[in-house]
C-alpha positions as CSV (number, residue, x, y, z in Angstrom):
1,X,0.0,0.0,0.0
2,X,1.0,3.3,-0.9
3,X,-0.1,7.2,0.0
4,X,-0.6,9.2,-2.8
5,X,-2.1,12.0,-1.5
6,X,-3.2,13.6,2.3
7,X,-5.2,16.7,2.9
8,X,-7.1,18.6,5.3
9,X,-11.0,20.3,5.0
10,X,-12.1,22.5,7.5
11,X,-15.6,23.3,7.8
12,X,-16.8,26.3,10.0
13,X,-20.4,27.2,8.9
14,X,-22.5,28.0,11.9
15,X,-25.5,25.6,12.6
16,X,-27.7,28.6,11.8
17,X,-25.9,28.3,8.2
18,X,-27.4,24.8,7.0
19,X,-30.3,25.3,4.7
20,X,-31.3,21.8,5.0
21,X,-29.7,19.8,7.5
22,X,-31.7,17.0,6.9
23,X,-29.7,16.4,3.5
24,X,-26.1,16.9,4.1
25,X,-23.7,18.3,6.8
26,X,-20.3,18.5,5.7
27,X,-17.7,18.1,8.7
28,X,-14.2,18.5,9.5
29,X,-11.3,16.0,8.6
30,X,-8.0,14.4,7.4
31,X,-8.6,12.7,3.5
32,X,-6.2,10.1,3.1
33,X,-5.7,8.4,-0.5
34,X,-3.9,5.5,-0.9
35,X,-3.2,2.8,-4.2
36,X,-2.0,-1.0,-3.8
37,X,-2.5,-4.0,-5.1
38,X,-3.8,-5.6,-2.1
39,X,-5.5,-3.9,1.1
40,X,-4.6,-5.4,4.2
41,X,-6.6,-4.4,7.2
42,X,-6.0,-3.3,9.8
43,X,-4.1,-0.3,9.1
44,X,-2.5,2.0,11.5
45,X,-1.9,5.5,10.7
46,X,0.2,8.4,12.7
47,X,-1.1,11.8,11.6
48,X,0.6,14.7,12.1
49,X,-1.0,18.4,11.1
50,X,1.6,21.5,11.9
51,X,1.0,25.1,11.1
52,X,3.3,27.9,11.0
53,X,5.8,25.4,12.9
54,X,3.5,24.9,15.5
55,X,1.6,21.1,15.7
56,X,-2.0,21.9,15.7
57,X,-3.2,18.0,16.1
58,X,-1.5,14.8,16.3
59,X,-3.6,11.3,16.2
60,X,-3.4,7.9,16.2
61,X,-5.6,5.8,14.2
62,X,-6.4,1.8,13.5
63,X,-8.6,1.5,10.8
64,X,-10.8,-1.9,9.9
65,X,-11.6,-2.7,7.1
66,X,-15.4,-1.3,7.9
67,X,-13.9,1.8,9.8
68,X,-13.6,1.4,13.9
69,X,-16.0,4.0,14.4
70,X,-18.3,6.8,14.0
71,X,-15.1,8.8,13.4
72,X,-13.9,7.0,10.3
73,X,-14.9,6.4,7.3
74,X,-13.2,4.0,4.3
75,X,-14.0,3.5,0.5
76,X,-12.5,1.2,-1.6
77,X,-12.5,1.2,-5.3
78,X,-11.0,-1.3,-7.4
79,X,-6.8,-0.5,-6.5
80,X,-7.4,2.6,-4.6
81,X,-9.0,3.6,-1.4
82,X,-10.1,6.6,0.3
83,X,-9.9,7.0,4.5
84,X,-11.6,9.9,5.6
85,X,-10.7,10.9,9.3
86,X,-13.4,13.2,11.4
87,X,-10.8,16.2,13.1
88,X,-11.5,19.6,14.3
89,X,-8.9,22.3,14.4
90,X,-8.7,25.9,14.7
91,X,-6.4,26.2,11.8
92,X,-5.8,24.8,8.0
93,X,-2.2,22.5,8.3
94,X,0.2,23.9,6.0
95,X,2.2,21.1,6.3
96,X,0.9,17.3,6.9
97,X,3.1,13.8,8.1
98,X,1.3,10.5,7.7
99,X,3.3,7.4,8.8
100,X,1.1,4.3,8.3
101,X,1.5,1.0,8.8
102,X,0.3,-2.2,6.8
103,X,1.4,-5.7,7.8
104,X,4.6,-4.0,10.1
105,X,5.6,-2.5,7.5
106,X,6.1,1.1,8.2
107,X,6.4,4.4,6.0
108,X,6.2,7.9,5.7
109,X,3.9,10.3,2.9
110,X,5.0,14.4,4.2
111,X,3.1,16.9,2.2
112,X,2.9,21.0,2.1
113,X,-0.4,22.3,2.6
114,X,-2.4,25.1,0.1
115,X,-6.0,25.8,-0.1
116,X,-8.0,27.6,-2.2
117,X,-12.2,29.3,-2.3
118,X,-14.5,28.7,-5.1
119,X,-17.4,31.1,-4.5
120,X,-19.9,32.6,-6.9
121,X,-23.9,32.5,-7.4
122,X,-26.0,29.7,-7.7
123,X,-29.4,30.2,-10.1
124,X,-32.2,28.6,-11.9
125,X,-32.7,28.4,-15.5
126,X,-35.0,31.8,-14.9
127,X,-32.1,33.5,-13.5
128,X,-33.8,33.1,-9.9
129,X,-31.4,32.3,-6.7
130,X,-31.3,28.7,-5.9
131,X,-29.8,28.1,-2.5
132,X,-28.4,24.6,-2.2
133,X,-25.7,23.3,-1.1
134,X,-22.1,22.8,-2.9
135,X,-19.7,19.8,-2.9
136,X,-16.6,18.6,-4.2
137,X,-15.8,14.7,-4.3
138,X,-11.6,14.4,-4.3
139,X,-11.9,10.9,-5.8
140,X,-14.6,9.0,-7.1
141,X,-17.6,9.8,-4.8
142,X,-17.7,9.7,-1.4
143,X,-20.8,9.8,1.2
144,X,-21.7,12.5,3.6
145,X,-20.1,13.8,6.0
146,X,-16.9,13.5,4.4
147,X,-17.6,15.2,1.4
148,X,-15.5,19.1,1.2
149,X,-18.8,21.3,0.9
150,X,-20.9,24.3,1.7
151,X,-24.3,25.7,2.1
152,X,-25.2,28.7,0.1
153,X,-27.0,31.5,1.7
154,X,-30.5,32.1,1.2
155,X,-29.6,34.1,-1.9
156,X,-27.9,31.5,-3.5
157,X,-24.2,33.0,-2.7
158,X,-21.7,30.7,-1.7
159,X,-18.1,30.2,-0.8
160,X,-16.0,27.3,-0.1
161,X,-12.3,26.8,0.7
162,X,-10.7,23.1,-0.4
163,X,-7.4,21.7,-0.3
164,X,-5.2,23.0,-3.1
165,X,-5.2,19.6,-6.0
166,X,-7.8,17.8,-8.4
167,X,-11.2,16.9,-8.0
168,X,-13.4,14.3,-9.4
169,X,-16.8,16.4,-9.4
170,X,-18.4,19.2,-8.1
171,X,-22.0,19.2,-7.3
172,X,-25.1,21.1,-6.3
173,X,-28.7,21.0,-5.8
174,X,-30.7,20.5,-3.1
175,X,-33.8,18.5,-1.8
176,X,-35.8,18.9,-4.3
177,X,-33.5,16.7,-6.2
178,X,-35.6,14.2,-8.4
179,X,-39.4,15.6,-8.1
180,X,-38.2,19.3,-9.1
181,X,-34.2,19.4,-10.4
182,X,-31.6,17.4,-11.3
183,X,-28.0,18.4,-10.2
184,X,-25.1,21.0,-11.7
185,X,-22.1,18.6,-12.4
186,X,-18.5,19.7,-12.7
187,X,-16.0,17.6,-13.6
188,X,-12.4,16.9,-13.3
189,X,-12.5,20.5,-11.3
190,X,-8.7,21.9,-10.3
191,X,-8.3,23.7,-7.1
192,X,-5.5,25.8,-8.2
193,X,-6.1,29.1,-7.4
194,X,-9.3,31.6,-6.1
195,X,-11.7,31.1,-8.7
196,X,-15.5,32.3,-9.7
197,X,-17.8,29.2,-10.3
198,X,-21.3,30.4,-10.8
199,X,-23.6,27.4,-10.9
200,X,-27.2,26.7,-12.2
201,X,-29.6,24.2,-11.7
202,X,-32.3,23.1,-13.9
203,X,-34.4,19.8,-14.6
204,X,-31.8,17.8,-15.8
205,X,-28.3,17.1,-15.7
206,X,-25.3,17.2,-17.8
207,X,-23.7,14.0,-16.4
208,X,-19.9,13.1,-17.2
209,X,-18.5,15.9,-19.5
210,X,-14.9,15.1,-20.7
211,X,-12.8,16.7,-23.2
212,X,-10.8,15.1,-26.1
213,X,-8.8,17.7,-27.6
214,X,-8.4,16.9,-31.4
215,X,-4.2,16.9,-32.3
216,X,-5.2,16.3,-36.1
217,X,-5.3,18.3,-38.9
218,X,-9.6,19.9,-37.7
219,X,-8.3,21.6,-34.9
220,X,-11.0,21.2,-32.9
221,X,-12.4,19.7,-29.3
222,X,-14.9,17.0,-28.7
223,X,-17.2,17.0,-25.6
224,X,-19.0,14.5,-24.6
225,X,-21.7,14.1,-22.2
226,X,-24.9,12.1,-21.0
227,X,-28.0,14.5,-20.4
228,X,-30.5,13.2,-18.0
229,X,-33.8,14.6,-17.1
230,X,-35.8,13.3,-14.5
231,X,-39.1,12.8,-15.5
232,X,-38.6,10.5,-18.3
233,X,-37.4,6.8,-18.2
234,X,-37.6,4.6,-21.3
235,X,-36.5,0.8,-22.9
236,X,-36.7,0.0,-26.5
237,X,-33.9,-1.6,-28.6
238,X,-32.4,0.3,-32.0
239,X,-30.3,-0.8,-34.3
240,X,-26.7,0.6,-34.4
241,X,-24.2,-0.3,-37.1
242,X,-26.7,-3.3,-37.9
243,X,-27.1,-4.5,-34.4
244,X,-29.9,-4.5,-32.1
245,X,-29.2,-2.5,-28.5
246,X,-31.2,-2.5,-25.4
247,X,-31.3,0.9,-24.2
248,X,-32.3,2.8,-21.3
249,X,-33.6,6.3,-21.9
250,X,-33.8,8.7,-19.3
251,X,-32.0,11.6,-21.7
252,X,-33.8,14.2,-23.5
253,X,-33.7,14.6,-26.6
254,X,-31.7,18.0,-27.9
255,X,-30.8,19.3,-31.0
256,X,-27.8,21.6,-31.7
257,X,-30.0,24.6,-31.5
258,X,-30.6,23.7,-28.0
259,X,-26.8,23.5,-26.5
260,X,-24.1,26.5,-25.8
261,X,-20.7,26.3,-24.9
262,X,-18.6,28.6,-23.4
263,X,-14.8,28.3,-23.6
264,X,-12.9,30.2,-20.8
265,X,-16.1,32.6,-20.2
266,X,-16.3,33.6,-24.1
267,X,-19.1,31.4,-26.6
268,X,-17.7,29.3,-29.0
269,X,-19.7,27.8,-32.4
270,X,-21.1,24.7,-32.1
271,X,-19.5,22.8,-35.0
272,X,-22.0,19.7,-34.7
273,X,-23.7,17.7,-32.0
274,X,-24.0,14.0,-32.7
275,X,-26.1,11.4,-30.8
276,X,-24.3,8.2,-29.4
277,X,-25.0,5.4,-26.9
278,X,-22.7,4.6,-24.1
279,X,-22.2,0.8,-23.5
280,X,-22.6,-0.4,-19.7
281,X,-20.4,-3.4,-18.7
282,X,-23.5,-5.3,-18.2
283,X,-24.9,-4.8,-22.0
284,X,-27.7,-2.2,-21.6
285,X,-27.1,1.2,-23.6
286,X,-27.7,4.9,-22.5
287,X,-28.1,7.7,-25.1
288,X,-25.3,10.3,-24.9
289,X,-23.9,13.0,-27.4
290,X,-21.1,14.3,-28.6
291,X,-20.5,18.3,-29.1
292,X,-17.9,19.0,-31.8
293,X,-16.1,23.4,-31.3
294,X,-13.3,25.0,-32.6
295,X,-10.2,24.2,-30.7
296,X,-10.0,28.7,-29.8
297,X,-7.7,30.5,-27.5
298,X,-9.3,32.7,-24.7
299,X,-6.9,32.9,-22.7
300,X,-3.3,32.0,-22.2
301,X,-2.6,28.4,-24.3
302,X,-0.6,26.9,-20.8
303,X,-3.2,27.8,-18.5
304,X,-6.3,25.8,-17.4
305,X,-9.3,25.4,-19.6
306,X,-12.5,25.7,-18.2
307,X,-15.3,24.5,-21.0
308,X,-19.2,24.9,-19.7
309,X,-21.7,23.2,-21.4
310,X,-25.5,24.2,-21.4
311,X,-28.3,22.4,-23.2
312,X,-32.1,24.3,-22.7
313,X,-35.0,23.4,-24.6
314,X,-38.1,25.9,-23.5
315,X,-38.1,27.4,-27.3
316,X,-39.4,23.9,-28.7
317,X,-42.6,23.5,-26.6
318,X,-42.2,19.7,-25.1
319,X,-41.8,19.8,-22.0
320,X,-38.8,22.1,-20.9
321,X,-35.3,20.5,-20.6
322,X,-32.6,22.4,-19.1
323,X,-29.1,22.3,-17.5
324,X,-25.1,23.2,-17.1
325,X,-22.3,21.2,-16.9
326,X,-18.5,22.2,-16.9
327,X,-15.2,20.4,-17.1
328,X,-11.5,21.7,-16.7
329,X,-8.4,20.6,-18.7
330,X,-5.0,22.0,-19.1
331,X,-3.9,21.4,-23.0
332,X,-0.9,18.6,-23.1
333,X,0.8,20.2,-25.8
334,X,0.4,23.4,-24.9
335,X,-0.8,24.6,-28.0
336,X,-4.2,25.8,-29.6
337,X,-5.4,27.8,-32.5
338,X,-6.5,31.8,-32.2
């Protein structure tokens, strides 16, 4: 077993603060992430948090392979796992040791400490404050309370502070989840500086949004996604490519007057939107598409990319279909067309 990454998330909204209590509270704690080829329980972990030279906690954990108790919490997923460890202090680490042991076999992960706010306004489709609540999921997803979140305010404001690194998603919505709204999904989000995330939650969802950056001679980025709405579920088979698929429809159906996408803050031309269906391991198909635009500069080429996708359908009078996604990416090559 080895530590890949440590960090600390302190939460310090007030009681008064939680909109909803009843659907998440976010808490306090040490994230360990580990990878191996084999997870031996127990394991035993020494955690040290110092800041500005001073120790601000020191504990002493033995984990089962369940957790020990209400104070810790452990997901596994395939070669990787994920211990979350409730602690409360009066001040962000800047510098974190970890010495853990597996089978008495002892070792050491030391890491420097940064964090970082995302804030901004969260909104309906109508432009009308939607106050929800905000989280980010480090790897994979992970179950309340050791999710890194915040309540907005009654306005819809919010403002969160995370570890400095890379984050599977980002989330909001609140309980009205499923009978009202569908979550805003970000993904592959980087915590790598202060940064203005406004968010806006509609009836669907505009799940898994990844980036393929096109090195061949178009020039161009393809995004795909899986939109989701929640009042619609579906099975029927079609034929792709000469075979019959089972599929199972819970997407709406847009067209490529329906979708915008905005590259840095700027909108960028929709080159094409194409209508695919993604495979599950078990044989079943969901409808997905794929959003073709013009690999453009705004910005500076080696910085991040942030690509926001919307898809609204209230001018085609069907039953309204609405949501925004976003994704980050930093280009490998490091170049890109202006």
């Amino acid at each position: 077993m080895k530590v890949k990454d440590v960090w600390y998330f302190n939460y310090t909204q007030k009681e008064s603060e939680i909109l909803q209590p009843e659907l998440v509270i976010p808490e306090s704690h040490v994230g360990i992430y580990c990878e191996f080829e084999e997870l031996v329980f127990p394991v035993s972990f020494h955690i040290l948090g110092m800041c500005k030279g001073e120790m601000m906690f020191e504990k002493d954990v033995t984990v089962l392979e369940n957790g020990d108790d209400a104070d810790v919490c452990v997901r596994k997923d395939g070669y990787g796992a994920v211990f979350k460890i409730r602690e409360e202090t009066d001040c962000e680490p800047d510098f974190m040791r970890v010495t853990y042991e597996v089978a008495g076999n002892p070792e050491t992960f030391e890491t420097e400490c940064k964090y970082y706010t995302f804030s901004g306004q969260i909104s309906d489709f109508d432009g009308k404050p939607f106050p929800a609540v905000v989280m980010l999921y480090r790897y994979g997803f992970d179950e309340p309370p050791f999710i890194m979140g915040t309540w907005s305010d009654r306005n819809g404001k919010y403002s969160l502070r995370v570890p400095a690194g890379n984050y599977n998603a980002m989330y909001s919505d609140d309980n009205t989840y499923g009978i009202g709204s569908l979550e805003c999904w970000g993904w592959n989000i980087i915590a790598d500086r202060d940064e203005v995330i406004d968010l806006k939650i509609g009836n669907g969802e505009v799940y898994s949004l990844n980036v393929s950056v096109n090195n061949g001679g178009m020039q161009t980025l393809f995004l795909t996604f899986r939109p989701m709405i929640y009042f619609k579920k579906e099975e029927y088979n079609v034929e792709v490519a000469g075979e019959s698929i089972y599929v199972s429809d819970f997407a709406p159906e847009i067209a490529k007057e329906d979708v915008t996408v905005y590259v840095n803050g700027r909108k960028t031309e929709l080159l094409s939107l194409q209508k695919l269906y993604e495979a599950s391991l078990e044989g079943w198909y969901v409808p997905m598409y794929m959003a073709q635009v013009p690999r453009e500069l705004y910005g500076d080429c080696l910085d991040k990319q942030t690509i926001v996708l919307e898809y609204d359908t209230k001018d085609r009078g069907n039953g309204r279909a609405c949501s925004r996604g976003f994704t980050q990416f930093f280009y490998k090559d490091g170049f890109c067309t202006r």
